[in-house]
N, C-alpha and C positions, 0 to 999 in steps of 0.2 A: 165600692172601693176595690182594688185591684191587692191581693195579696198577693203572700211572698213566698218562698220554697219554702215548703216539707224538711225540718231537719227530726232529727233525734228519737225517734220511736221508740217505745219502750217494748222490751221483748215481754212475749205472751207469757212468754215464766214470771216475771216480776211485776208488784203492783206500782211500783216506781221505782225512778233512777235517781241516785243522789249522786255527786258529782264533784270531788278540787279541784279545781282549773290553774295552772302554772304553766305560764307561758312567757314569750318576748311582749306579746301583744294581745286583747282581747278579740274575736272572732271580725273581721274586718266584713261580714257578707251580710246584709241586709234580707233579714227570714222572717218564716213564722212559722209555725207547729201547732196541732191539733191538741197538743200537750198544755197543759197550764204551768206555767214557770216560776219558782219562786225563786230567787237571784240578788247575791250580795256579792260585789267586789270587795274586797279584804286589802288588795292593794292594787295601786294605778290610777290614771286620770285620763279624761278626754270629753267628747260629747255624745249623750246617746240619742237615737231616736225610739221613737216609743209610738204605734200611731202615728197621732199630727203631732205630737209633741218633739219639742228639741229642747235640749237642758246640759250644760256642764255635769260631768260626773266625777266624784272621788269616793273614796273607802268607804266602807259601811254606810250606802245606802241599801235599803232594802225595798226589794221592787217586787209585785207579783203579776205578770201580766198571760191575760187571757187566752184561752182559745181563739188561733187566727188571728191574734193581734201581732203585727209586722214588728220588727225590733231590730234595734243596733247599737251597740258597744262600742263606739270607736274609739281608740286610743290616741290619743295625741301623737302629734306626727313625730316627736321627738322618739315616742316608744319603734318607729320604725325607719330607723337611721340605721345604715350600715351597723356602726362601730358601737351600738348603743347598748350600755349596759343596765338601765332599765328591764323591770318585771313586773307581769301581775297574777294576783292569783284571786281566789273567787271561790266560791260555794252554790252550787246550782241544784234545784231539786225541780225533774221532771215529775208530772202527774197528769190521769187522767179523771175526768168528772164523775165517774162511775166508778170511781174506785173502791167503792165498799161493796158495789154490785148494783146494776138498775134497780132491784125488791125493795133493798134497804135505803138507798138513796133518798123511796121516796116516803120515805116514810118522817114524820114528823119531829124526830128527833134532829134530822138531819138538814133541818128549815133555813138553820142558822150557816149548815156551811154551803147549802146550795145559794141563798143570798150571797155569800163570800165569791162564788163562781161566775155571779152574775154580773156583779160591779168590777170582777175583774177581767171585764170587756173591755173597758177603758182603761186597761191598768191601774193599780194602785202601788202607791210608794208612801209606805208607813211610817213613824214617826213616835219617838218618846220612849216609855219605859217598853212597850211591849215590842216595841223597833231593837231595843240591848238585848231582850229576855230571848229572843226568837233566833237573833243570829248566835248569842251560845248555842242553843240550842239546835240550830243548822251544824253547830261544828263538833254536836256532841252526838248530832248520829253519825258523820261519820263513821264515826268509832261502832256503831253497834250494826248485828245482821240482824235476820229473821224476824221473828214478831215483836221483838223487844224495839227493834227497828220502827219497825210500823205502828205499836202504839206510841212512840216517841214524834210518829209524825204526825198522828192524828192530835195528839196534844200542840204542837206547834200548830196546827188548821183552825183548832179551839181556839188558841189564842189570837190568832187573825180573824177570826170570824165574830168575835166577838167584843172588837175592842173599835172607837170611834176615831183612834190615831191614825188616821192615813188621810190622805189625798187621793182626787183622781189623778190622771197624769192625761192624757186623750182626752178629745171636748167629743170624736165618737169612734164608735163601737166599729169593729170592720169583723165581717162573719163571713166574706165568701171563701170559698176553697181555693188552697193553694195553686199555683201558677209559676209552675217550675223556668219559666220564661222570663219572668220579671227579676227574677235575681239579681242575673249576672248584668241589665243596665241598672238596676237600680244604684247596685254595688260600684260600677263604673260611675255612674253621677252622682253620689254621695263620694268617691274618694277623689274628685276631681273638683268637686266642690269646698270638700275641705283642705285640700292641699292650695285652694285657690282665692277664697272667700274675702280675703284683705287683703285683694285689689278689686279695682272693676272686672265683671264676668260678662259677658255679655250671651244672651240665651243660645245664637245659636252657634257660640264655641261649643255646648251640650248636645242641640240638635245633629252638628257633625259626627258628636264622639257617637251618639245612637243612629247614622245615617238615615236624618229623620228632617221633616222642614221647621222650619220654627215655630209654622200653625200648629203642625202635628205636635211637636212636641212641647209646647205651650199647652194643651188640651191632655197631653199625657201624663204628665208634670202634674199639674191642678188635679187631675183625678186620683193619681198614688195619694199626694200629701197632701191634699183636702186643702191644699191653699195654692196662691201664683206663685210661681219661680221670685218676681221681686220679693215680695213679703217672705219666702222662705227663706231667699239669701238675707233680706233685713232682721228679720228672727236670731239667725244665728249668730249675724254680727252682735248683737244687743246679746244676748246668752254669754260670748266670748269674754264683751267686756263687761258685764256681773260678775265672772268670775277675776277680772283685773281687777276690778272695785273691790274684791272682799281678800282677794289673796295677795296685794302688790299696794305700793302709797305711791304709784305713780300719781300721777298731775291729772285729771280729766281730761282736760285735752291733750293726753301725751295718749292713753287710753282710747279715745274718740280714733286716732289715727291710728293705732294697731290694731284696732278691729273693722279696718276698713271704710272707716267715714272720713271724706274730704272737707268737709266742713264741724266747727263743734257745733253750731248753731244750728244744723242738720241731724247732729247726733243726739243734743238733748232736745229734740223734736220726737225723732222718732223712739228714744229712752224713753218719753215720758208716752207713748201712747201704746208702748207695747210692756211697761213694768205698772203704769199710773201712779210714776213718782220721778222726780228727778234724778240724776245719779250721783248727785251729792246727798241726798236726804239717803237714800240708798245705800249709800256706805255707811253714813253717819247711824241709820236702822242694825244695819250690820254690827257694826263695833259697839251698839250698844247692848245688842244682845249676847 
C-alpha cells in the first residue's frame, strides 16, 4: 500500500499533543502520521476516508486510527462555498506507541494497551457507553497540563483498551513509510471526485488531472485504495445515499438520482450488494432504532 504525507509530530519535550480544532472546514489533504490518533468531531459533516474505508461523517463519532494509517476528513462541499457560514470544531489527541518508554511498554501490564495499538491498524471507531464516557473526557483534558494531564490520558487508553465497543473501520492494515509525493494527487482526486461523484466521471478525466494514462492510473488508483476506481466511485455513491436514507424522507428513487444513479433498479442492485439489505429495509432498520 502506498501512504501518505508525514503530518503533525509531536515535539521531544511532550509525550502527546492534544488539540481543539475550529475551523470553516475539516483538514481537506489526504495523510498519515507515524502518530496514533484519537479524534472526535464535535461539530460538522461530510465523508471521511479511513484506509479502504469510506463512510459519511457527523458529531461525536470517535475514531482512533493507527500508525501509517492514510485518513481524511472531508467536509461537505457546502462547508466550502464562498459565503458559507458554516463551522467545525473537533478534539484530536496525537500519540506515540512508546509513550510510556520502550522498558515499560513491554512489560505485562501493558498487554492490554499494546493490543489496543495493534487493532488500530485498521482503525477503530467506538461505540456506546465508553464512546459518551471518553469524549467527556477528551474535553476534560483540555483543560489540564502536566501529569495530571497525562494520567487523565492514560485513563482514557484504559478505557479503550479495554472495552469490546468499537468496530474495525479498514478491511487492512497499510504500514509502509510515508511518501510525501502522494499527497498532493491523492488530495487533487479525492476533491475532484467528490465535487463530482453525482454525475458520470469517467477515469481518465483523473488520469489527465495526474498527467498519467488511464492504464497507469487505473494500476495507481487500485493500489492507494485497495479497490477499482468503478467500485470506489460506486462505494461513495451508496455511502451518500445512506446518509439520504437516514437524514431526509425523500422518495428512493428521488435519492437513487442524487447520489449519482441513472437508474433505480441499478441502485437497489448495487444498495443491496455493498449494504446486504435493501434501502428500504435500511431506513425502516434506521427509524427503528
Amino acid at each position: 500500500m502506498k501512504a501518505a504525507v508525514h503530518k503533525s509530530p509531536i515535539p521531544d519535550s511532550q509525550v502527546f499533543i492534544v488539540k481543539y480544532l475550529e475551523d470553516q472546514y475539516f483538514d481537506p489533504v489526504w495523510h498519515s502520521h507515524s502518530e496514533y490518533q484519537l479524534f472526535v468531531p464535535l461539530e460538522g459533516n461530510g465523508t471521511r476516508f479511513i484506509g479502504d474505508s469510506i463512510k459519511s461523517f457527523g458529531p461525536n463519532e470517535l475514531i482512533l486510527t493507527g500508525s501509517n494509517l492514510p485518513h481524511l476528513w472531508r467536509s461537505d462541499e457546502a462547508y466550502f462555498e464562498r459565503n458559507s457560514s458554516l463551522k467545525i470544531s473537533g478534539i484530536v489527541i496525537y500519540l506515540q506507541e512508546g509513550l510510556l518508554g520502550e522498558h515499560l511498554m513491554k512489560k505485562e501490564e501493558m498487554l492490554q494497551l499494546n493490543k489496543l495499538f495493534k487493532r488500530s491498524s485498521r482503525g477503530l471507531e467506538f461505540y456506546g457507553d465508553v464512546k459518551q464516557k471518553v469524549i467527556v473526557m477528551m474535553k476534560e483534558l483540555l483543560q489540564l497540563k502536566g501529569l495530571d494531564a497525562f494520567i487523565h490520558l492514560l485513563k482514557i487508553l484504559n478505557l479503550l483498551s479495554s472495552t469490546k465497543e468499537y468496530h474495525y473501520i479498514s478491511h487492512n492494515e497499510y504500514v509502509d513509510p510515508f511518501k510525501e509525493n502522494e499527497t498532493d494527487r491523492m488530495s487533487r482526486v479525492y476533491e475532484y471526485i467528490l465535487k463530482n461523484y453525482r454525475k458520470k466521471i469517467h477515469q481518465n478525466e483523473l488520469a489527465d488531472l495526474l498527467c498519467m494514462t488511464s492504464t497507469s492510473f487505473s494500476r495507481y488508483f487500485t493500489t492507494v485504495n485497495n479497490k477499482n476506481f468503478a467500485r470506489f466511485i460506486s462505494e461513495l455513491r451508496i455511502k451518500h445515499a445512506c446518509k439520504l436514507l437516514t437524514e431526509t424522507d425523500l422518495s428512493i428513487a428521488t435519492i437513487a438520482e442524487k447520489s449519482g444513479f441513472k437508474t433505480l433498479s441499478n441502485f437497489n442492485k448495487q444498495f443491496k450488494e455493498e449494504m446486504n439489505t435493501k434501502p428500504s429495509d435500511y431506513r425502516q432498520e434506521f427509524l427503528n432504532i
